[in-house]
Residue frames as qw, qx, qy, qz and C-alpha x, y, z in Angstrom:
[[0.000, 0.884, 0.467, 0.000, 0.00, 0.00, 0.00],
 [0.453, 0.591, -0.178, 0.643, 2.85, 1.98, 0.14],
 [0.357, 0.016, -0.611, 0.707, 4.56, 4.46, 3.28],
 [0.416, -0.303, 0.129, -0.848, 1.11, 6.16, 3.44],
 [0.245, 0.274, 0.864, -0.344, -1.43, 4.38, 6.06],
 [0.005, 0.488, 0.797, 0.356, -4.71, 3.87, 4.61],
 [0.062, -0.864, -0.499, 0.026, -6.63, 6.26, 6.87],
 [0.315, -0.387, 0.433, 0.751, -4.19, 8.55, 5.44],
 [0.051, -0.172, 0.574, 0.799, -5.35, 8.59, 2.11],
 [0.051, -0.503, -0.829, -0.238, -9.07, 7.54, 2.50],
 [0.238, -0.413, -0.076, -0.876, -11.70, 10.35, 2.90],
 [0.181, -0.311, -0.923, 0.134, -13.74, 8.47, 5.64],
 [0.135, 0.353, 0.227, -0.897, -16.04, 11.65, 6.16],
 [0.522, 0.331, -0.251, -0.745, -17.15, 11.07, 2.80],
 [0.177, -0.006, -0.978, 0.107, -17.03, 7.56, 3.06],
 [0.031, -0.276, -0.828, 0.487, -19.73, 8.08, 5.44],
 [0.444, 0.349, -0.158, -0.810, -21.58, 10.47, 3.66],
 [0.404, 0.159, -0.743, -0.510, -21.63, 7.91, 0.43],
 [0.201, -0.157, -0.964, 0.076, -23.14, 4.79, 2.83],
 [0.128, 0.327, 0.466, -0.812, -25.82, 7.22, 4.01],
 [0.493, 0.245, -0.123, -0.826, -26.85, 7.87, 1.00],
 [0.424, 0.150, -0.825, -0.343, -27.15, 4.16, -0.22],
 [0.213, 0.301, 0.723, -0.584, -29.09, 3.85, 3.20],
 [0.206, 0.422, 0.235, -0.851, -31.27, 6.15, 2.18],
 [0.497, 0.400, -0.491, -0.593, -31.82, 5.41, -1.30],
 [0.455, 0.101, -0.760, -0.453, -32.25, 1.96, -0.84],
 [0.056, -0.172, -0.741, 0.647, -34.73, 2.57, 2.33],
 [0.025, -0.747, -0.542, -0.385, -36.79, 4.67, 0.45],
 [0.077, -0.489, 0.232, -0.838, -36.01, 7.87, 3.00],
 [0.808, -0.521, -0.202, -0.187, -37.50, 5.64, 5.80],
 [0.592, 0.257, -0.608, 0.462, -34.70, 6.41, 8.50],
 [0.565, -0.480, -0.627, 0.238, -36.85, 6.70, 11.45],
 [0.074, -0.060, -0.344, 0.934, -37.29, 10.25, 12.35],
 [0.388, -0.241, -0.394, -0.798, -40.95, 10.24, 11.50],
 [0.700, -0.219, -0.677, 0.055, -41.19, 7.31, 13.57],
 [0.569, -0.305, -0.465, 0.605, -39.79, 8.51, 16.66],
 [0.200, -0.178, -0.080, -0.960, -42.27, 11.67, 16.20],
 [0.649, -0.387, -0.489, -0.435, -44.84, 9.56, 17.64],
 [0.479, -0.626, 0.314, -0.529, -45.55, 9.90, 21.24],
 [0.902, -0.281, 0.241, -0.225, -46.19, 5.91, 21.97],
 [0.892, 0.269, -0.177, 0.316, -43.77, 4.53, 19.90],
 [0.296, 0.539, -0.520, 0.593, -41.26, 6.76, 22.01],
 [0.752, -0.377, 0.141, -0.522, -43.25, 5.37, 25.04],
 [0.993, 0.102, -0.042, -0.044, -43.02, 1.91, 23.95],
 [0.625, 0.517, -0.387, 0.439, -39.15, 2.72, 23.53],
 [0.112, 0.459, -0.673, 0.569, -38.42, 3.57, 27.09],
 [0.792, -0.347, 0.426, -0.267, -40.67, 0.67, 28.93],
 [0.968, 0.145, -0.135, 0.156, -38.42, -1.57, 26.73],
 [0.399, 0.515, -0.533, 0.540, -35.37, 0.47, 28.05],
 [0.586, -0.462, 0.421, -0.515, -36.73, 0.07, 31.91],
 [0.896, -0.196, 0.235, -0.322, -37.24, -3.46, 31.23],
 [0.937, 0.160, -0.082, 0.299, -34.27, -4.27, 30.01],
 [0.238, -0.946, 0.204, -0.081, -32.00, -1.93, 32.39],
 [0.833, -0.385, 0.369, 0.149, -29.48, -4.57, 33.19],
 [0.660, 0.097, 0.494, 0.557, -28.21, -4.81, 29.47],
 [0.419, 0.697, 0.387, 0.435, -29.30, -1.51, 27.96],
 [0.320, -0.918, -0.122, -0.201, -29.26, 0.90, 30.66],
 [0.752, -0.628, 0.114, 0.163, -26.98, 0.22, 33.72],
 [0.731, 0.199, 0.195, 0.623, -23.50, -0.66, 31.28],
 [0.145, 0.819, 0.289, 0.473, -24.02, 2.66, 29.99],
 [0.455, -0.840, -0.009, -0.294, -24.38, 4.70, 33.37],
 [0.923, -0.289, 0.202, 0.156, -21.55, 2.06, 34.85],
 [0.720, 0.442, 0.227, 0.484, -19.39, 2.72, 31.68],
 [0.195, 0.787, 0.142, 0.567, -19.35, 6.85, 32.44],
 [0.371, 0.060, -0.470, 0.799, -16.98, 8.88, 34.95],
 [0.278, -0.845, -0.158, -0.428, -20.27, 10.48, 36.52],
 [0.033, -0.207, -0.496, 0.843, -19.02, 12.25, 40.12],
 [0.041, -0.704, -0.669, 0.234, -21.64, 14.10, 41.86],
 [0.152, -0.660, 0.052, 0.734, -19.88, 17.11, 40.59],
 [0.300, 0.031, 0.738, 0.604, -20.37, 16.28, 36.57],
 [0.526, 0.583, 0.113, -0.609, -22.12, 18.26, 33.86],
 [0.543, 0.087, 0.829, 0.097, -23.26, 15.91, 31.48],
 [0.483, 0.418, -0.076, -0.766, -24.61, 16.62, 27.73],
 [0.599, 0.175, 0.767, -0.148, -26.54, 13.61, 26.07],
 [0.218, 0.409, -0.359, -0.810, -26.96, 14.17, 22.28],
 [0.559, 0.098, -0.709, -0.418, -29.74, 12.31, 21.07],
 [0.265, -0.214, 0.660, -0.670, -31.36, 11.33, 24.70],
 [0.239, -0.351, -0.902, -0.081, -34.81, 9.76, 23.40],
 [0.567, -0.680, -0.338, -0.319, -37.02, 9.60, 26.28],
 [0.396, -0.705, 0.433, -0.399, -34.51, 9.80, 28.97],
 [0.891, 0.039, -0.416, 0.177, -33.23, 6.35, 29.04],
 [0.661, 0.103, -0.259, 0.697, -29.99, 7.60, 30.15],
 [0.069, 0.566, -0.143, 0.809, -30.22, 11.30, 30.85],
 [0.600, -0.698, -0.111, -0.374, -33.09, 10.71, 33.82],
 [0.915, -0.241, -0.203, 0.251, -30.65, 8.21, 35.43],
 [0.444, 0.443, -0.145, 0.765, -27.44, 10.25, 34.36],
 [0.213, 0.513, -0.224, 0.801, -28.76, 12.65, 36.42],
 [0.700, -0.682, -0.017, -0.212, -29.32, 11.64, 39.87],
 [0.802, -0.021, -0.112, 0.586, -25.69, 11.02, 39.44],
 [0.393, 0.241, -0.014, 0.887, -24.31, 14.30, 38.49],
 [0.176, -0.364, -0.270, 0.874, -24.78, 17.91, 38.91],
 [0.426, 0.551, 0.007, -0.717, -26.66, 18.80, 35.42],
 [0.603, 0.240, 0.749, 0.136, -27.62, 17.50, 32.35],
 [0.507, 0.600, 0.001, -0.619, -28.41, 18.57, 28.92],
 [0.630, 0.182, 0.755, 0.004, -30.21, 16.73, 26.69],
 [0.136, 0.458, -0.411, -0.776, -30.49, 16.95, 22.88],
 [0.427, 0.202, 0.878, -0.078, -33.69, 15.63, 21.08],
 [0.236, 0.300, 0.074, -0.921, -35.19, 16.62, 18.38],
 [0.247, -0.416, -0.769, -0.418, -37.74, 13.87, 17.04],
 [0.433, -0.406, 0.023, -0.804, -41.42, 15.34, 18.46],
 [0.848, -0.380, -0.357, -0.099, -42.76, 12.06, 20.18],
 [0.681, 0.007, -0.543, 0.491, -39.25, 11.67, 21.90],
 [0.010, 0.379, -0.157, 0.912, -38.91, 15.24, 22.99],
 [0.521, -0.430, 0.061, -0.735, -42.28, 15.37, 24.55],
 [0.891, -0.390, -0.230, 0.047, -42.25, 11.93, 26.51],
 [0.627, 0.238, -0.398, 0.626, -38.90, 13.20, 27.71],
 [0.121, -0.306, 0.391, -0.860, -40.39, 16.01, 29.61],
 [0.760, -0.381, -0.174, -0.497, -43.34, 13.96, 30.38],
 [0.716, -0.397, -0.285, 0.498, -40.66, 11.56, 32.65],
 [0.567, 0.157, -0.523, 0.618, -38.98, 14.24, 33.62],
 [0.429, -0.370, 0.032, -0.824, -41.87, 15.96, 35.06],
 [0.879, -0.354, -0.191, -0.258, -43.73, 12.50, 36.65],
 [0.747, -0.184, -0.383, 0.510, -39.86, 11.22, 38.41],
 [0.333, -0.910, 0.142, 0.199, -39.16, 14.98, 39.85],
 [0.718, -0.138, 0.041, 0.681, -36.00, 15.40, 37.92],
 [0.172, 0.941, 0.283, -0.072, -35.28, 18.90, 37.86],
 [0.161, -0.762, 0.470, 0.414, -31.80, 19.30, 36.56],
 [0.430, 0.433, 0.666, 0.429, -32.36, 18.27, 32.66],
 [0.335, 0.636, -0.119, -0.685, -32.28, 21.41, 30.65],
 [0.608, 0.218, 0.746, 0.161, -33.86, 20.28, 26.81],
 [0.062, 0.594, -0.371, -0.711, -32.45, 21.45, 23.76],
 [0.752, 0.383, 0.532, -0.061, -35.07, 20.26, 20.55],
 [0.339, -0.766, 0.492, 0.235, -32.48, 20.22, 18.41],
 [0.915, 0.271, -0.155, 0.255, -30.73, 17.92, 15.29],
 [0.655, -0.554, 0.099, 0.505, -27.02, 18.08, 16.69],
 [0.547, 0.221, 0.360, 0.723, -25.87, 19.15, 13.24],
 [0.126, -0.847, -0.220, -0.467, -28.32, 22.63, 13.95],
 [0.712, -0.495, -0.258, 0.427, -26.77, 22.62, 17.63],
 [0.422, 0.602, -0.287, 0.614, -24.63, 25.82, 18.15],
 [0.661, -0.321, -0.556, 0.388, -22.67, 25.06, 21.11],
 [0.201, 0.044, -0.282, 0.937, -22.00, 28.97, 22.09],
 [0.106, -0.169, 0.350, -0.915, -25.50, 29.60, 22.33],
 [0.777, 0.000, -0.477, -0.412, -27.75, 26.82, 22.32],
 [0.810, -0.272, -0.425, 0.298, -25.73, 24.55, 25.30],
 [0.331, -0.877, 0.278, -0.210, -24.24, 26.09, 28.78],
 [0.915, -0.120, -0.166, 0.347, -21.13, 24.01, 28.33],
 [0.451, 0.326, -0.822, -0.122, -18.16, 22.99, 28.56],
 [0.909, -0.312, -0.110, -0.253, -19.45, 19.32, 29.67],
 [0.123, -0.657, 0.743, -0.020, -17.03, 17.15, 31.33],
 [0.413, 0.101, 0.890, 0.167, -18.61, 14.28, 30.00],
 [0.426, 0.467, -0.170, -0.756, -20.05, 14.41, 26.35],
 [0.425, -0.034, 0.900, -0.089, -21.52, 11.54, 25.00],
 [0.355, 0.382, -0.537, -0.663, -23.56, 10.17, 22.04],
 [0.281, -0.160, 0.946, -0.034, -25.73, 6.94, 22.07],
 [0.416, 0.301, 0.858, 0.023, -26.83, 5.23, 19.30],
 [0.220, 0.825, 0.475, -0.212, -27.77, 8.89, 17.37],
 [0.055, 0.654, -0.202, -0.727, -25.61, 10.14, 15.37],
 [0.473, 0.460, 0.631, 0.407, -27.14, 10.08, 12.16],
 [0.054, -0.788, -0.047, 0.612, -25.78, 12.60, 11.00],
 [0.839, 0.532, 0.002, 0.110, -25.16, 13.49, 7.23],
 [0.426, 0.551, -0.567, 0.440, -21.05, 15.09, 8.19],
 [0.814, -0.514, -0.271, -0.023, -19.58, 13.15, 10.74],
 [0.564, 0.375, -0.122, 0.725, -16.79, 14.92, 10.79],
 [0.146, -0.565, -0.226, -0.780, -18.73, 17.74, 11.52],
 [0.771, -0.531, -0.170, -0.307, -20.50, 16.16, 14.67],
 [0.898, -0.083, -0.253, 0.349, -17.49, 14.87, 16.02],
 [0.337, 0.344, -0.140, 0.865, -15.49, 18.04, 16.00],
 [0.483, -0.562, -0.178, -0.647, -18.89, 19.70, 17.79],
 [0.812, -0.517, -0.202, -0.180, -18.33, 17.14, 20.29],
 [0.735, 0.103, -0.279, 0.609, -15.06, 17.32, 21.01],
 [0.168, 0.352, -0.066, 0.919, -15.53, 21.22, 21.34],
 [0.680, -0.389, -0.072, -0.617, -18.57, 20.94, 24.01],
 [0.873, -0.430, -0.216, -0.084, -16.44, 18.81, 26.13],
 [0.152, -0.853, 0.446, -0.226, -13.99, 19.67, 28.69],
 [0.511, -0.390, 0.743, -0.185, -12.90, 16.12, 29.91],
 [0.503, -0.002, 0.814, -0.290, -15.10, 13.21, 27.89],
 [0.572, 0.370, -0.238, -0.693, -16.04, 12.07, 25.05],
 [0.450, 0.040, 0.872, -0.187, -18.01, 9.06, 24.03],
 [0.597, 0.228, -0.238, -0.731, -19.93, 7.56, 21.06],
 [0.691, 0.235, 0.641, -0.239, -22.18, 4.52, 21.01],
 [0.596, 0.446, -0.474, -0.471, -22.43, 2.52, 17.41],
 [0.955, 0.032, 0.293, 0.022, -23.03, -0.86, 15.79],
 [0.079, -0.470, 0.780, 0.405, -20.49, -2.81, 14.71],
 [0.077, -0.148, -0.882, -0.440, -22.08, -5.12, 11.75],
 [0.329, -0.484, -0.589, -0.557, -25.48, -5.71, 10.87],
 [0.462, -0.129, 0.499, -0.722, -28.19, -4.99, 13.64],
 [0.247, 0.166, 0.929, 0.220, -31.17, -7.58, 13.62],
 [0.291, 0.737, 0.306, -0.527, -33.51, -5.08, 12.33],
 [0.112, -0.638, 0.620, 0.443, -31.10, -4.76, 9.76],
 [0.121, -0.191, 0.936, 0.268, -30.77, -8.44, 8.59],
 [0.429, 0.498, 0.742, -0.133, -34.46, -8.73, 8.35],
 [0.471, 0.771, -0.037, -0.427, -34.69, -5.72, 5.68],
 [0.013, 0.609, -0.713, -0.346, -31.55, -7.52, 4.13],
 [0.330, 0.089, 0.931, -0.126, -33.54, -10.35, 4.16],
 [0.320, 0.616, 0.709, -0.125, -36.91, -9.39, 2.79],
 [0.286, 0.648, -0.098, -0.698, -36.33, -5.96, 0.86],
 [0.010, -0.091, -0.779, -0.620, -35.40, -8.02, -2.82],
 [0.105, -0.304, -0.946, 0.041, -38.94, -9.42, -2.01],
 [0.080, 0.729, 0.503, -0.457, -40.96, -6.96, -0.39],
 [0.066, 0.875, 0.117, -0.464, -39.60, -3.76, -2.76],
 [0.798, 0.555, 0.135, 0.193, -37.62, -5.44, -6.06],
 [0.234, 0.896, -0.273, 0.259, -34.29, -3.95, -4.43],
 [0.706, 0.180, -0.477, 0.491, -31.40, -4.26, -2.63],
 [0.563, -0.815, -0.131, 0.048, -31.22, -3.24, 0.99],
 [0.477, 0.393, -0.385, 0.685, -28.13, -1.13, 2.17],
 [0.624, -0.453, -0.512, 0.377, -26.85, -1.10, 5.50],
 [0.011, -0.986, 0.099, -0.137, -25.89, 2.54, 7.24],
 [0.461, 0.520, -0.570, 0.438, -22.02, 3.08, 8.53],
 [0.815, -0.394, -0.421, 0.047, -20.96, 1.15, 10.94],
 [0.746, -0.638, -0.018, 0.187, -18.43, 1.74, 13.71],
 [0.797, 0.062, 0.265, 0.540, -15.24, 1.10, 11.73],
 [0.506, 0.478, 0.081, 0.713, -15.45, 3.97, 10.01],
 [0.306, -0.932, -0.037, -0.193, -15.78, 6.52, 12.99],
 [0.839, -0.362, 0.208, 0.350, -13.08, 4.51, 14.43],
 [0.701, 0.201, 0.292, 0.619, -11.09, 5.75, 11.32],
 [0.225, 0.748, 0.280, 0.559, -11.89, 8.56, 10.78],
 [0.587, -0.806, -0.022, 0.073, -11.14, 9.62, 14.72],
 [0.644, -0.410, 0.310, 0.566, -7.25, 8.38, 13.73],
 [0.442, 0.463, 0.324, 0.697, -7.02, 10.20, 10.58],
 [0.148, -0.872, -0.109, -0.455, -7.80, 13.27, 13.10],
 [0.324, 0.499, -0.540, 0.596, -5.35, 12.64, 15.05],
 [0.558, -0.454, 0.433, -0.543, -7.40, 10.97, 18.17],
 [0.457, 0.150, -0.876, 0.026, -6.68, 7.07, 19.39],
 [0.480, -0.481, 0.329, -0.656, -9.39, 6.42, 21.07],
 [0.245, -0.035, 0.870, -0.427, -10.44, 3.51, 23.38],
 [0.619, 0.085, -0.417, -0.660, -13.17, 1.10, 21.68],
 [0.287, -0.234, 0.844, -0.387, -14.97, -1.35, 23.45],
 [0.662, 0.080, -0.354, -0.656, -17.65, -4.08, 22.19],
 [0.535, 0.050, 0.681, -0.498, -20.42, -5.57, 24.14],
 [0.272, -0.279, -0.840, -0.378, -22.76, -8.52, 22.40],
 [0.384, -0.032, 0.413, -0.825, -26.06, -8.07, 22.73],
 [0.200, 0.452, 0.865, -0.084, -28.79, -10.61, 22.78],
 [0.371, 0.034, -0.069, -0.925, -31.93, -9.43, 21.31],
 [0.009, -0.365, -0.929, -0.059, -35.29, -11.54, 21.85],
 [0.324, 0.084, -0.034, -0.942, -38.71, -10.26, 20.59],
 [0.017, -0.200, -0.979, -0.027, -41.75, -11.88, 22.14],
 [0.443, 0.080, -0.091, -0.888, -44.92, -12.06, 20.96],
 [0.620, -0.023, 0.632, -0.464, -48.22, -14.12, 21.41],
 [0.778, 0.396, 0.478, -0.102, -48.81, -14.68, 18.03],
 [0.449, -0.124, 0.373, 0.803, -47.22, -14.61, 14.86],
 [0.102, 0.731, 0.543, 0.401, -50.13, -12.22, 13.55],
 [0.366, -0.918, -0.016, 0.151, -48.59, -9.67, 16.62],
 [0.702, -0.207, 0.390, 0.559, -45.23, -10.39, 15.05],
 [0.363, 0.611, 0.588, 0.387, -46.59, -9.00, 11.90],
 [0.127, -0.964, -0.203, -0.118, -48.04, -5.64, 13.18],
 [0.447, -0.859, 0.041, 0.245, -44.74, -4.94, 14.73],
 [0.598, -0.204, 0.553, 0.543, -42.40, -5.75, 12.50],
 [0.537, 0.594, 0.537, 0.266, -44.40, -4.47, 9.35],
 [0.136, -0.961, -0.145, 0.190, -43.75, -0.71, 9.83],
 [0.364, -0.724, 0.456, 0.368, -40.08, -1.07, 9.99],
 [0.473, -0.049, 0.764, 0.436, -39.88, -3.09, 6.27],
 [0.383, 0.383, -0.122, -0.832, -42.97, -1.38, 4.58],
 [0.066, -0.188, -0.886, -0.418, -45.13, -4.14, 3.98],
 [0.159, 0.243, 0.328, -0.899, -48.12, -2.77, 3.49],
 [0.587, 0.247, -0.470, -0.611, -49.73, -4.69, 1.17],
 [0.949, -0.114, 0.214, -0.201, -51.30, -8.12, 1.70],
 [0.867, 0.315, -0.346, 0.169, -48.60, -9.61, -0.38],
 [0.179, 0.628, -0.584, 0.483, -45.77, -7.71, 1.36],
 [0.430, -0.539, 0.581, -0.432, -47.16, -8.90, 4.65],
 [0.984, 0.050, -0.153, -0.080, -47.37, -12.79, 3.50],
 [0.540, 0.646, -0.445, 0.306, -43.88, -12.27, 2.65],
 [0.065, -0.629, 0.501, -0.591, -43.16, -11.03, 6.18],
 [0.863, -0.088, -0.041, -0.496, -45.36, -13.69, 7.29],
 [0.941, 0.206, -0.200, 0.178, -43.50, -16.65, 6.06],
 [0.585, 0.405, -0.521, 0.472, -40.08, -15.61, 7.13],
 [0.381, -0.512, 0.491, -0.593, -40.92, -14.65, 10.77],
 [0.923, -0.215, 0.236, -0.216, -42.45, -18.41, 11.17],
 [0.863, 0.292, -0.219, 0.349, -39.39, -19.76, 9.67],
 [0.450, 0.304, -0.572, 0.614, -37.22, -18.16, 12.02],
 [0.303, -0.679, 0.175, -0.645, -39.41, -17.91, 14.89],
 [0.569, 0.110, -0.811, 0.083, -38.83, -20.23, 18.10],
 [0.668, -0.605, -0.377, -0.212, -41.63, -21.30, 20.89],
 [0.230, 0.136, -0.648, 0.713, -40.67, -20.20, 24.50],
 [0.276, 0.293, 0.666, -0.628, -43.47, -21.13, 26.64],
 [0.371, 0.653, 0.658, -0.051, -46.61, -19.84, 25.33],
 [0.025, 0.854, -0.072, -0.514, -44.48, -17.25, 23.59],
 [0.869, 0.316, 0.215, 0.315, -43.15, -17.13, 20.17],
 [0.516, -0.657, 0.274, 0.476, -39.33, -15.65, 20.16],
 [0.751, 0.626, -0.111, 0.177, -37.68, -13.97, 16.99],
 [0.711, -0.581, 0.134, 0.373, -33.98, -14.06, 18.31],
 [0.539, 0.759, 0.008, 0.366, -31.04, -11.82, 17.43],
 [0.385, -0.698, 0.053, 0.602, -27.92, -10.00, 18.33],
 [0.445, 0.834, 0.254, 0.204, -25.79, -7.36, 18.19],
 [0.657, -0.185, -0.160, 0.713, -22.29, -5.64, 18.84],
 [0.231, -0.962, -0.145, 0.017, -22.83, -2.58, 20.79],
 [0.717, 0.096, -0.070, 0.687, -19.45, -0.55, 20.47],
 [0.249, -0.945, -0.068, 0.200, -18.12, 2.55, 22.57],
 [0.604, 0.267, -0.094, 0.745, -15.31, 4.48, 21.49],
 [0.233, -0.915, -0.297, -0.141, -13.99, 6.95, 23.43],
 [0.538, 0.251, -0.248, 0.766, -10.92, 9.39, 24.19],
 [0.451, -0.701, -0.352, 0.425, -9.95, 11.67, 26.53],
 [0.471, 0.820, 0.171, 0.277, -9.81, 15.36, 25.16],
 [0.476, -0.832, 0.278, 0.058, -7.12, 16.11, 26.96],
 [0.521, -0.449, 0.675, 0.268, -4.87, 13.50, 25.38],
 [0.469, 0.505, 0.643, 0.333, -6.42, 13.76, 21.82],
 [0.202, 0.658, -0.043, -0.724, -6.35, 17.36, 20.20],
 [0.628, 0.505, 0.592, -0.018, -7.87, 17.31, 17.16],
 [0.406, -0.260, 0.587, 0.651, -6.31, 17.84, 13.80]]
């Protein structure tokens, strides 16, 4: 390859750009901010983060230098998985949300637990302007599971610069299983090829081609999704592939009962996934 390194000479910024768009384009523009404008379906998201605290939640919180003395800025919060917790730890919070469903079940927990040190900034991060828009610097700055962003470059640098001590981003490494099932059923359901978004790897690069080495860690996750019937399997699962047609939902039909497996009086579609943190200390990383 010669005396250049690779992330040397690759653009990975634009890298990421390019896999966005082949998301996008072969999603149909279905990347789930409409979704997560709906009140219940951001509901529904944080009694599955309560009820699975142990593996979604707790790591997370467990993973992060909180002190009681820590200001904390969440980008991409949800409902408050994290932030509500986050902050009976620290001193402050700010959160960054800007789908409508999330936004407003966010203040609806943080109004019904009494947390009153969450300030909420409705927000994309890429609109964010940290000088007047956040009271930072944070000393922990953090990212899970939300930057879809179109320059990651862009979002990175933002976060670097809105944190005095900490920085952190959440990402998959390979497929998700949400993922493999559109890889699975788009020929079929939509006469195309599914494409996957960027994964891990290429933040990871693109961090050392800026001059930061960070720390990268990766958790497996289980994933199991029960349901009473496979006709409840359906309903949930249709939304997120766009079958919407009787045929589409046969389709969907058939391949859930081929991969689905009986637990109790439940039926169980099963999956993981590699949950990866990277993270540096801005102190010992200036950016390039």
């Amino acid at each position: 390859m010669g005396p250049k390194a690779m992330h040397d000479i690759t653009d990975w910024n634009e890298e990421w750009k390019q896999q966005w768009s082949r998301y996008r384009d072969a999603s149909m523009e279905q990347t789930g901010a409409a979704y997560w404008d709906d009140a219940d379906a951001a509901r529904d998201f944080y009694r599955t983060s309560q009820e699975h605290r142990d593996t979604r939640v707790d790591p997370i919180l467990d993973g992060l230098p909180l002190r009681p003395e820590s200001r904390v800025l969440d980008i991409g919060a949800g409902p408050g998985a994290i932030a509500i917790p986050a902050a009976r730890r620290v001193r402050h919070v700010t959160a960054v949300e800007p789908a409508g469903g999330m936004y407003s079940v966010l203040e609806e927990n943080l109004a019904a637990e009494g947390v009153d040190n969450v300030d909420v900034v409705k927000k994309l991060w890429e609109e964010v302007d940290i000088a007047t828009d956040l009271a930072g610097p944070y000393d922990i700055v953090f990212a899970k599971n939300s930057l879809s962003v179109p320059d990651i470059r862009d979002a990175i640098v933002k976060m670097h610069e809105a944190s005095s001590d900490y920085v952190a981003i959440y990402w998959f490494a390979g497929a998700t299983p949400w993922e493999m099932l559109s890889l699975a059923l788009w020929p079929a359901l939509h006469g195309r090829a599914f494409a996957v978004p960027p994964k891990c790897n290429l933040i990871y690069n693109l961090l050392y081609a800026m001059g930061v080495y960070p720390n990268i860690e990766s958790t497996p996750l289980p994933h199991r999704y029960p349901f009473p019937s496979a006709d409840a399997a359906v309903e949930y699962f249709a939304p997120q592939v766009l079958a919407r047609t009787p045929v589409q939902r046969e389709v969907l039909r058939t391949y859930l009962l081929d991969h689905m497996e009986r637990d109790g009086s439940a039926l169980v579609i099963p999956g993981h996934s590699h949950h990866v943190k990277i993270w540096w200390k801005k102190e010992d990383h200036p950016i390039v």
